[in-house]
LONUVO-96916 format. One line per field, with one value per residue (C-alpha): residue number from 0; x, y, z. Coordinates in nm, 3 decimals, decimal comma. Layout:
BEGIN
k <- c(NUM; ...) .
c1 <- c(X; ...) .
c2 <- c(Y; ...) .
c3 <- c(Z; ...) .
end
This chain:
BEGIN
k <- c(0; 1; 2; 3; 4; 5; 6; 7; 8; 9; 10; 11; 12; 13; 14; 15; 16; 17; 18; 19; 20; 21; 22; 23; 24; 25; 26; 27; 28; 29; 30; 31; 32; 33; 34; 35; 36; 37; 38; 39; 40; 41; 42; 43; 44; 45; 46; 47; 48; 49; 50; 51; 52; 53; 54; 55; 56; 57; 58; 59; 60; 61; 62; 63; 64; 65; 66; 67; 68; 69; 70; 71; 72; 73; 74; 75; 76; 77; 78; 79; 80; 81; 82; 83; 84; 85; 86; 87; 88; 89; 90; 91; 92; 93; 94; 95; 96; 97; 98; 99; 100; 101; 102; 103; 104; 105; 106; 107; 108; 109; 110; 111; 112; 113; 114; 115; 116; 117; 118; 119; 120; 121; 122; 123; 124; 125; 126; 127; 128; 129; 130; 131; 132; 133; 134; 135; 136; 137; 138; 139; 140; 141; 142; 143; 144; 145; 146; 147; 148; 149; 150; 151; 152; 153; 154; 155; 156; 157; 158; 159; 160; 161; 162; 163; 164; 165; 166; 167; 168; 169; 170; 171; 172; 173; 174; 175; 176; 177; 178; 179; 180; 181; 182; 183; 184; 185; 186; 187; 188; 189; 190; 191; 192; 193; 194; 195; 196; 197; 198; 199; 200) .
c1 <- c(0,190; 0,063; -0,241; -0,484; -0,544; -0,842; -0,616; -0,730; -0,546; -0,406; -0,223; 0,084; 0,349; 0,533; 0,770; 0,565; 0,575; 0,517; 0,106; 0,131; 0,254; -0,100; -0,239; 0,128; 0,037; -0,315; -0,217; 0,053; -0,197; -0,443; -0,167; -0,089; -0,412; -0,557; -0,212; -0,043; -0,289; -0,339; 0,053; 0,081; -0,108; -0,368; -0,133; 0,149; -0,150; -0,278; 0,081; 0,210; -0,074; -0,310; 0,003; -0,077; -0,014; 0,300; 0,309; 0,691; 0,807; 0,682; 0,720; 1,130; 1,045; 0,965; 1,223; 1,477; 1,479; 1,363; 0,998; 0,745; 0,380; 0,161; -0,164; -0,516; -0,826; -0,654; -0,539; -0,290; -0,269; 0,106; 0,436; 0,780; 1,029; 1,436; 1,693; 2,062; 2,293; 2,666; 2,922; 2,692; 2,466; 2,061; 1,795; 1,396; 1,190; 0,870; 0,734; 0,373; 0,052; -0,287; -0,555; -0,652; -0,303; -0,136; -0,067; -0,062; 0,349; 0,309; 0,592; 0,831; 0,782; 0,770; 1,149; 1,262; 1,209; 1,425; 1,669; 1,750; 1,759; 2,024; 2,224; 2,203; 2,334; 2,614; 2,471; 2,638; 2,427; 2,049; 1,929; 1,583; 1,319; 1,083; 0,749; 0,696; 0,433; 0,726; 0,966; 0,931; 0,906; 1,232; 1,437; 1,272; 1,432; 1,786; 1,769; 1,969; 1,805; 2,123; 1,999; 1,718; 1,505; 1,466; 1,217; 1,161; 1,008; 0,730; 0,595; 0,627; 0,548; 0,779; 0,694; 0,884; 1,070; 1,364; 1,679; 1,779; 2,038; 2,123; 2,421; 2,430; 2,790; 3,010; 3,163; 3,541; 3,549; 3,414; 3,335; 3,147; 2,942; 2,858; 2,794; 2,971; 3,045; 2,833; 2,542; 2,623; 2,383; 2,466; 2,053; 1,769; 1,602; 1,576; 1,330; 1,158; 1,263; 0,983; 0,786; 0,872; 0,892; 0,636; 0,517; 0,399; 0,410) .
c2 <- c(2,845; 2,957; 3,163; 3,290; 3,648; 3,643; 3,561; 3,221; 2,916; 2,709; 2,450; 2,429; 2,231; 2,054; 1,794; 1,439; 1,319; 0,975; 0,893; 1,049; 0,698; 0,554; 0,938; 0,948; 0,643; 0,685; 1,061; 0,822; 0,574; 0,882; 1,059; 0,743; 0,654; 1,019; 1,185; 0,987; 0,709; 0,953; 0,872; 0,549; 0,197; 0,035; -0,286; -0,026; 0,145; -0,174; -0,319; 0,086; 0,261; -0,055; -0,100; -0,194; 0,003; -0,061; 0,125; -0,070; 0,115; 0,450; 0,503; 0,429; 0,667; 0,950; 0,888; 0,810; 0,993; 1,360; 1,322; 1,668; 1,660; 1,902; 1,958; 2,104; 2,139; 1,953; 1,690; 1,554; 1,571; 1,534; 1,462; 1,415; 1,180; 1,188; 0,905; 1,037; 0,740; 0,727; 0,983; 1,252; 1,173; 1,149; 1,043; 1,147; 0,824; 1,034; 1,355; 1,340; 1,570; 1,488; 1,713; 1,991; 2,101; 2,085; 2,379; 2,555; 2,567; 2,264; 2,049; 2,343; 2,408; 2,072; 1,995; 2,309; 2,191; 1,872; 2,056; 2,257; 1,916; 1,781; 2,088; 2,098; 1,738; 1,814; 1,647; 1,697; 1,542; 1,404; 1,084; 1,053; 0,833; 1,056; 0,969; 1,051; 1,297; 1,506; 1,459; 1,881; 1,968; 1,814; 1,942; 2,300; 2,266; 2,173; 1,800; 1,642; 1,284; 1,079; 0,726; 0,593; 0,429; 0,271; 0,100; 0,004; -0,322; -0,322; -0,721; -0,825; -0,529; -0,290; 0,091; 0,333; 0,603; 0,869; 0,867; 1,188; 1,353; 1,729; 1,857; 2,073; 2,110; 2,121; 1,807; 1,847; 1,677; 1,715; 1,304; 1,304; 1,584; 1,399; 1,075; 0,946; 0,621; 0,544; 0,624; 0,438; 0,139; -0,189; -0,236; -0,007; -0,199; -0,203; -0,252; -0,006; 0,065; 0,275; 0,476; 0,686; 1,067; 1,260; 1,621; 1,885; 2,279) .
c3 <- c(-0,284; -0,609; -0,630; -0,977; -1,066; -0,766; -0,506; -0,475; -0,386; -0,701; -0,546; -0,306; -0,310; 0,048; 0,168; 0,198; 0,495; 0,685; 0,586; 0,228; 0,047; -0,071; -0,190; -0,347; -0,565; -0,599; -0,773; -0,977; -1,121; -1,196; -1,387; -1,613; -1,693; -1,741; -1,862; -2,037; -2,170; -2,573; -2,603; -2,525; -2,632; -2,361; -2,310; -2,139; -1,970; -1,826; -1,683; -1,590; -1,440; -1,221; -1,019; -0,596; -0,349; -0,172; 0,189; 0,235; -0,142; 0,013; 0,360; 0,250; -0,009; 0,221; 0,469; 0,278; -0,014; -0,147; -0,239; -0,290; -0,321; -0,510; -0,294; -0,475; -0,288; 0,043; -0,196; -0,333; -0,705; -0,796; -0,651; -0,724; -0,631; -0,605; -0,492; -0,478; -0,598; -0,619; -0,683; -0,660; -0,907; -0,911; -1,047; -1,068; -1,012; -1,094; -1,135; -1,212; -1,214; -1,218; -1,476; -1,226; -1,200; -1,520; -1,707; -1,355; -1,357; -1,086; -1,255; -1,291; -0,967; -0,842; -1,032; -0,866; -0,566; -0,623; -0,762; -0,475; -0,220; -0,478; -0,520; -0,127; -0,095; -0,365; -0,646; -1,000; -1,245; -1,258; -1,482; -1,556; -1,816; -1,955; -2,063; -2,430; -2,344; -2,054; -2,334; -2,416; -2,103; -2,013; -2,317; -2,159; -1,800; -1,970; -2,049; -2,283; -2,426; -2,449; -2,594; -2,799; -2,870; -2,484; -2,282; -1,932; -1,825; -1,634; -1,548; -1,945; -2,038; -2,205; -2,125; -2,429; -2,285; -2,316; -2,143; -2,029; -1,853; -1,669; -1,535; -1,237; -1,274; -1,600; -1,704; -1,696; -2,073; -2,377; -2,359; -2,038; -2,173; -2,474; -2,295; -1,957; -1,961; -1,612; -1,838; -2,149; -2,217; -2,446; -2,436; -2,402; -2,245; -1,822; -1,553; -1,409; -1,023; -0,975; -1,223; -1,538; -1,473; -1,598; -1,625; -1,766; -1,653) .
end
């Protein structure tokens, strides 16, 4: 729980749990639209943040993977959102605040708590997209953008983003460090699985 000079609640931040999903989205959607629309044209807006609500994409979600809400006022205004892969690697599907929390230290504390699920599960290494806008506050927490320029596909629409990479272990070479092969793209171009991470402290 965080709390202001007064004493007073700021937000707190929990495991989701089974019920959570359409809040989870409805948070997502609200971050997009009110977040991230000054950095991005209204086309990607349009096809990225009026998405339906799938209850099937997020009740896996929640039991299958490592997904954290940020709660203000008894609501949910944030969340993040882990899958582990193969060889103990990761990646963030989202991270995303709405207005009333940002510049609170939700998203630092939101990544946090990923980060200590995957280092508990023996991950090495986390993958994520950034969002143009989370770019900074990615670089801050110790990712390293390894391709550009990229894009995910959303419907027709492609969605500009930055590949990025962290290491929870050293690499044992000099060449995965740079840029391991599993990450290595011939095209920038995917589609998007779930959502583009986003943030901001």
């Amino acid at each position: 729980m965080r709390y202001d000079n007064n004493m007073k609640l700021r937000y707190s931040i929990r495991r989701a749990t089974s019920g959570d999903g359409e809040a989870i989205h409805m948070a997502h959607m609200r971050s997009i639209c009110e977040v991230c629309a000054p950095y991005y044209s209204e086309a990607e807006i349009q096809a990225w943040g009026h998405r339906s609500y799938s209850a099937t994409k997020w009740d896996y979600s929640i039991q299958n993977d490592f997904v954290h809400v940020v709660e203000h006022n008894h609501k949910i205004s944030g969340y993040g959102h882990a899958r582990i892969n193969e060889n103990n690697k990761a990646q963030i599907l989202g991270l995303y605040l709405c207005p009333e929390v940002l510049g609170l230290g939700a998203g630092k504390a939101l990544f946090s708590a990923l980060k200590e699920d995957l280092l508990g599960a023996g991950v090495q290494q986390i993958g994520l997209e950034s969002t143009i806008n989370a770019l900074e506050f990615y670089q801050k927490l110790g990712f390293k953008q390894y391709q550009e320029p990229a894009t995910v596909l959303i419907g027709n629409t492609k969605i500009r983003c930055f590949r990025m990479e962290l290491f929870l272990s050293a690499p044992q070479t000099k060449s995965e460090m740079d840029c391991p092969q599993d990450l290595q793209k011939q095209h920038t171009e995917t589609i998007c699985p779930d959502s583009l991470p986003d943030e901001s402290e």
